[in-house]
C-alpha positions as CSV (number, residue, x, y, z in Angstrom):
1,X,-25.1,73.8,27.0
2,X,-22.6,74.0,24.0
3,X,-19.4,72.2,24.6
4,X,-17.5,76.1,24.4
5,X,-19.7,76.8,27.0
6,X,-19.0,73.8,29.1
7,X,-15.4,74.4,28.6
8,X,-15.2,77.6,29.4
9,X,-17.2,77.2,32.8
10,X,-14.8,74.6,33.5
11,X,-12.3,77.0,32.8
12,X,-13.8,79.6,35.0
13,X,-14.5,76.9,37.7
14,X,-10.7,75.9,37.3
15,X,-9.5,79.5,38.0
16,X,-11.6,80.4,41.2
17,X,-10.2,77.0,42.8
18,X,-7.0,78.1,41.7
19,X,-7.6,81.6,43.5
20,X,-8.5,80.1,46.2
21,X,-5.6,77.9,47.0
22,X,-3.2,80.5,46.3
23,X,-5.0,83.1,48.9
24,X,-5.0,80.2,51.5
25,X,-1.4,79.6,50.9
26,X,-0.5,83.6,51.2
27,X,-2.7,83.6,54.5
28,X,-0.9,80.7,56.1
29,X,2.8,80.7,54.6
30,X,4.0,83.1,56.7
31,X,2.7,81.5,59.9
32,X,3.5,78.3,59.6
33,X,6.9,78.5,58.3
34,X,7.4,81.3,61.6
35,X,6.2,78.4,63.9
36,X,8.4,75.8,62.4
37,X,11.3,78.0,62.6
38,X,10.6,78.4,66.1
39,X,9.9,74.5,66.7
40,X,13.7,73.8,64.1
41,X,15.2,76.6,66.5
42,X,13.9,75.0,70.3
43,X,14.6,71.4,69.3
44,X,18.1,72.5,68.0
45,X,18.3,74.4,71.6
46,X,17.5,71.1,73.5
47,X,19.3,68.5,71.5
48,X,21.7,69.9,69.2
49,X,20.6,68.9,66.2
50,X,17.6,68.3,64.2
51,X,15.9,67.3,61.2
52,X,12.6,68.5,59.0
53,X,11.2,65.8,60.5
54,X,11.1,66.8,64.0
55,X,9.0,69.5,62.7
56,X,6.7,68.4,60.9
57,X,5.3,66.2,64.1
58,X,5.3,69.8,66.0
59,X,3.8,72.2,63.3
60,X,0.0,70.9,61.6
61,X,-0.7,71.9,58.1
62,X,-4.1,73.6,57.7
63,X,-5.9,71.6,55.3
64,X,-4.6,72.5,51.6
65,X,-1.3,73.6,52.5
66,X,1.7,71.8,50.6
67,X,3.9,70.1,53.0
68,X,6.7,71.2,50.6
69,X,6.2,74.8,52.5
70,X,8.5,73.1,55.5
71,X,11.5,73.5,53.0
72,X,11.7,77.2,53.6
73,X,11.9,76.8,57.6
74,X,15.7,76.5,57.8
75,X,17.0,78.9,55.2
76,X,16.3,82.0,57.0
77,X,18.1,80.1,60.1
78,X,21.1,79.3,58.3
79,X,21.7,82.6,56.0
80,X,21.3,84.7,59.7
81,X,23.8,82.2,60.7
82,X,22.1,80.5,63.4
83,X,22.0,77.2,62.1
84,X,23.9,75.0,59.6
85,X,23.6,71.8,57.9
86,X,26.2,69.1,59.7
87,X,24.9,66.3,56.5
88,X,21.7,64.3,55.9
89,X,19.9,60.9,57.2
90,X,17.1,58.8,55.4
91,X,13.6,60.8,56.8
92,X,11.7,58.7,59.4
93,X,8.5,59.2,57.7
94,X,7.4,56.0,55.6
95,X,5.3,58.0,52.9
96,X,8.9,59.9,52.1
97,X,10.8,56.4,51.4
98,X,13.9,56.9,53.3
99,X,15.1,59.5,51.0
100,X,17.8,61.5,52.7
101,X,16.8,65.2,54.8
102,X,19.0,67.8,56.2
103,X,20.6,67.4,59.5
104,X,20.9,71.1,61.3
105,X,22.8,71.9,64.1
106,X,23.3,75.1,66.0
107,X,26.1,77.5,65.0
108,X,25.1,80.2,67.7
109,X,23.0,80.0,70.9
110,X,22.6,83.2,71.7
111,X,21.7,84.5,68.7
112,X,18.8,81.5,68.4
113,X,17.6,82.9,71.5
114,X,17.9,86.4,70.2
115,X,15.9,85.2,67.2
116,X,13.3,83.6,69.3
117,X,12.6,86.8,71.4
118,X,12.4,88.9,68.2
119,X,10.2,86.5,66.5
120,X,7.4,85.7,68.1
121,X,4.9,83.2,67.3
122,X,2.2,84.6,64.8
123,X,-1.6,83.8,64.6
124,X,-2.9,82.6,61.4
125,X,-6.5,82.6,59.8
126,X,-6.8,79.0,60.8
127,X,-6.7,80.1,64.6
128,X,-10.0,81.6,64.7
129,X,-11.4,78.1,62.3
130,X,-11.4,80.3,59.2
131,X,-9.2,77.7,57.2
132,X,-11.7,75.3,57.9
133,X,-14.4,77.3,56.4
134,X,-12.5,78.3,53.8
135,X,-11.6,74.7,52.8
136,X,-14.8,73.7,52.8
137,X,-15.7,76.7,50.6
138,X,-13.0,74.5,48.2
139,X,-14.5,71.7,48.4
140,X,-18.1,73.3,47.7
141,X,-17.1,74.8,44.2
């Protein structure tokens, strides 16, 4: 095998993965930001106020998914005016170094619980096990 060759297999390669990732994260974005939303919105509903962190312990990742994905959950929230950020505290989680996350508290009850009824959960390709076949399909190529 010629060294152009090589490369552009590894190229090749290189791309597929690449496909692949971004197909997994189109399949599960939707869902697992809806779920979160859902988990930000009944936390905020019990207590009053919550961070990120709360959940993240509520909402698994399917394998491959970018935990940066849980930065979308509150800004649909806040720009429907449901929620809004009252300041920030270091995150509890030890990977993340104490750096500081939002704080959000609820602006308007009804219209969380409005939200709640008119956004149901979703199901996801992980549901039926298909993320796990998929990321093992990853890992194969």
């Amino acid at each position: 095998m010629t060294a152009n060759t090589h490369r552009e297999s590894g190229r090749a390669l290189g791309e597929a993965r690449k496909l692949s990732a971004l197909t997994l994260l189109a399949d599960y974005r939707d869902v697992v930001i809806r779920r979160a939303q859902r988990q930000l919105l009944t936390a905020l509903l019990a207590t009053g106020s919550a961070t990120i962190d709360d959940v993240r312990e509520l909402v698994e990742l399917p394998p491959g998914i970018d935990p940066t994905c849980y930065g979308a959950v509150p800004l649909g929230l806040a720009r429907a005016r449901i929620i809004r950020r009252a300041g920030y505290t270091p995150t509890c989680r030890p990977v993340a170094h104490a750096r500081p996350v939002s704080v959000w508290t609820l602006v308007d009850h009804d219209r969380a619980l409005r939200w709640l009824d008119t956004h149901p959960d979703q199901s996801g390709p992980g549901d039926d096990h298909q993320g796990a076949d998929h990321q093992r399909y990853l890992l194969d190529l």
